[in-house]
BATIKE-144291 format. One record per residue (C-alpha): residue in one letter; x, y, z. Coordinates in steps of 0.1 Angstrom, whole numbers, padded with zeros to 4 digits, always signed. Layout:
BEGIN
AXYZ
...
This chain:
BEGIN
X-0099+0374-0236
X-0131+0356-0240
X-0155+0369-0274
X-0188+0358-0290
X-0193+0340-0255
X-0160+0318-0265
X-0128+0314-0245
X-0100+0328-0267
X-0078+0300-0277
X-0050+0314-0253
X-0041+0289-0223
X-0043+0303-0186
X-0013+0304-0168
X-0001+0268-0161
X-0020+0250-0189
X+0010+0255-0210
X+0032+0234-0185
X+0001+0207-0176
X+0015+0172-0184
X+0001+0138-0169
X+0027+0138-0147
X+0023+0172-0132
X-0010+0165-0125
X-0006+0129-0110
X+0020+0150-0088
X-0001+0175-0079
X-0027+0149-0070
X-0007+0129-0048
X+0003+0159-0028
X-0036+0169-0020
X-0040+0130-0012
X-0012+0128+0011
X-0018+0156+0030
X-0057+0157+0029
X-0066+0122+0021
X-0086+0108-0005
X-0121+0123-0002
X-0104+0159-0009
X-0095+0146-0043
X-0118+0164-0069
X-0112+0173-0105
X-0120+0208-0094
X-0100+0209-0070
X-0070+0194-0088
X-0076+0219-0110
X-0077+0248-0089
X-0046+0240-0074
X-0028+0236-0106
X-0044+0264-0118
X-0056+0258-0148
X-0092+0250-0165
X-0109+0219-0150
X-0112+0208-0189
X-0074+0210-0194
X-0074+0183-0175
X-0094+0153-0190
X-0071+0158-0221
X-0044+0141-0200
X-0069+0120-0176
X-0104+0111-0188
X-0114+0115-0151
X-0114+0107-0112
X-0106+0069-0117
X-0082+0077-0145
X-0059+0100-0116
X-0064+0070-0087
X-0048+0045-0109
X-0023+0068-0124
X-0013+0072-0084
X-0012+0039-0081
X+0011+0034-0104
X+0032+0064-0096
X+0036+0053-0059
X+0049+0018-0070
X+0065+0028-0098
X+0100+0025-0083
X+0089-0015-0070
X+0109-0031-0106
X+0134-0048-0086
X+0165-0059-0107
X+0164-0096-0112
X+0193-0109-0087
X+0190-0149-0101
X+0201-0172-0082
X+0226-0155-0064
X+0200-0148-0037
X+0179-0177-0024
X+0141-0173-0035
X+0124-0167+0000
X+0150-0141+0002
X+0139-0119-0029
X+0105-0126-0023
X+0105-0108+0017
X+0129-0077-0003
X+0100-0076-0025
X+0074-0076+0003
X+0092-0049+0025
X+0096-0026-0007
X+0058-0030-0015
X+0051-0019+0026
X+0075+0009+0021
X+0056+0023-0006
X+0025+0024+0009
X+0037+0036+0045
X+0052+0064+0025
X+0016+0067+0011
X-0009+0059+0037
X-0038+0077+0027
X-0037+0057-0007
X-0036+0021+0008
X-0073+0022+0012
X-0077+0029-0024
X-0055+0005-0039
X-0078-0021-0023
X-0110-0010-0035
X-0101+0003-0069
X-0100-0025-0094
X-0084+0003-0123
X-0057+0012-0094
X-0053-0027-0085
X-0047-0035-0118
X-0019-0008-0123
X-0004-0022-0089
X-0002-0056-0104
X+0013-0053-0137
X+0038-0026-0120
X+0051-0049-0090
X+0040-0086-0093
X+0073-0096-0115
X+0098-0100-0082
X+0069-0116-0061
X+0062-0139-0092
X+0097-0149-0104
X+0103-0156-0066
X+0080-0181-0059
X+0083-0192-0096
X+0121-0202-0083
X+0106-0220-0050
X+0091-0242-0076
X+0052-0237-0071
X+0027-0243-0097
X+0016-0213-0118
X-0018-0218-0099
X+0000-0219-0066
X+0024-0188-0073
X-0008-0167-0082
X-0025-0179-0051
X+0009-0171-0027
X+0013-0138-0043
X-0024-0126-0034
X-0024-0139+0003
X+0012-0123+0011
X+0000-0088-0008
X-0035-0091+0014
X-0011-0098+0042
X+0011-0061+0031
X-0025-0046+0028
X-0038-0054+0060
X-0006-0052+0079
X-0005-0017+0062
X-0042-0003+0069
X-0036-0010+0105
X-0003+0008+0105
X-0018+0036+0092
X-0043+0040+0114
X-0019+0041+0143
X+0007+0067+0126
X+0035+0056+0149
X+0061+0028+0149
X+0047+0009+0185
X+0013+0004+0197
X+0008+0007+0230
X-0017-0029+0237
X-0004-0038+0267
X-0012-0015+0297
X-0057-0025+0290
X-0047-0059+0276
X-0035-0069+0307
X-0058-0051+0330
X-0087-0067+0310
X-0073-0101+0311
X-0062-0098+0348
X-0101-0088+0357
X-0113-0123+0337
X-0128-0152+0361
X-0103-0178+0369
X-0119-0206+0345
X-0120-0178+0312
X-0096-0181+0289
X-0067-0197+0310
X-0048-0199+0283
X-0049-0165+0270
X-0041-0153+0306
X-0012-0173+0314
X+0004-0162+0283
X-0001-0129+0285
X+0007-0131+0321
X+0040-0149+0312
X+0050-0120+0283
X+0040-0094+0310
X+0041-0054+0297
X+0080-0056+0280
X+0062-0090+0263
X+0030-0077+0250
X+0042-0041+0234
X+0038-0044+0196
X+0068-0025+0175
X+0052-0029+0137
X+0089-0034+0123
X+0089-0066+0140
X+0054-0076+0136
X+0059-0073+0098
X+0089-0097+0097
X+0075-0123+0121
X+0042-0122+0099
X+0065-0125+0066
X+0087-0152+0080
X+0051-0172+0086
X+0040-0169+0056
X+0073-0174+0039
X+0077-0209+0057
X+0039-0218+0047
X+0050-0215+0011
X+0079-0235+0013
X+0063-0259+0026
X+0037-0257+0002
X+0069-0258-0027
X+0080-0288-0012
């Protein structure tokens, strides 16, 4: 009942049960399905059904909810410290496939962890520890480890971007990659086209499952080498 031109101090239906975690739920859901863009405090609130204003008490505001996601998605990424039962490159690909998981699970936030620096920083305090005491163990410097770190989570983000994009476990290159490269003059890019030619179609198709590991083992050997 609203008098004087006041709302009454009765909450509407659902403000009673409103917690920062029932809206950060909430909120996820209309990302995943929807993407980012459709992301509002209005419309968050509308779906919760409750008063827009119910909800700053729990998030000051748009920016607030995206790093509050961010941490939600990679909240479960506080891998149990194995020691030295489990050689260092090891823990540090479990970590790596964990982090992809998350964000495959979550495509239409990957975007916004990269851009957000609030979100970012949530990611980093949330998940760095089993990438960090890795390659802490592979005996880098402290200026090293922070440098491996960022170029293997770029790696997950880039890796991950494009495997949203696709939405499916294979990409289908090979059928125009090898009618382009089989229409190229004889002296343009030999190389390229006797490699490709080599691989043939079974060669060139592209299953993301595999092209993550082979780009993780890279890396991984880099670093060691790097440690040693």
């Amino acid at each position: 009942m609203v008098t004087g031109g006041k709302r009454s101090g009765r909450p509407r239906a659902g403000e009673e049960r409103l917690s920062r975690e029932a809206i950060l739920t909430t909120a996820l859901r209309i990302v995943d399905d929807e993407g980012i863009d459709a992301l509002t405090m209005r419309r968050l609130a509308a779906t919760l059904r409750v008063n827009p204003m119910s909800l700053y008490h729990h998030l000051p505001n748009k920016a607030a909810v995206l790093a509050g996601l961010a941490e939600l998605v990679f909240a479960g990424l506080e891998l149990p410290d194995p020691g030295d039962a489990v050689p260092w490159d090891e823990q540090l690909k479990t970590a790596a496939r964990a982090y992809r998981d998350a964000l495959r699970q979550h495509p239409n936030l990957a975007l916004q962890v990269l851009s957000d620096p609030s979100a970012v920083s949530n990611v980093v305090v949330v998940t760095m520890e089993p990438f960090y005491r890795a390659l802490d163990r592979a005996g880098l410097t402290p200026r090293q480890i922070f440098e491996a770190a960022n170029t293997l989570i770029d790696f997950i983000h880039g890796f991950s971007l494009g495997e949203a994009s696709v939405r499916a476990d294979t990409f289908e290159l090979a059928p125009d990659l090898l009618t382009r490269v089989r229409a190229l003059p004889a002296d343009k890019s030999p190389t390229l086209s006797r490699i490709v030619a080599e691989l043939g179609e079974d060669g060139l198709a592209y299953d993301f499952d595999a092209g993550f590991e082979s780009g993780l083992s890279t890396l991984t050997a880099g670093i060691a080498a790097t440690a040693h």
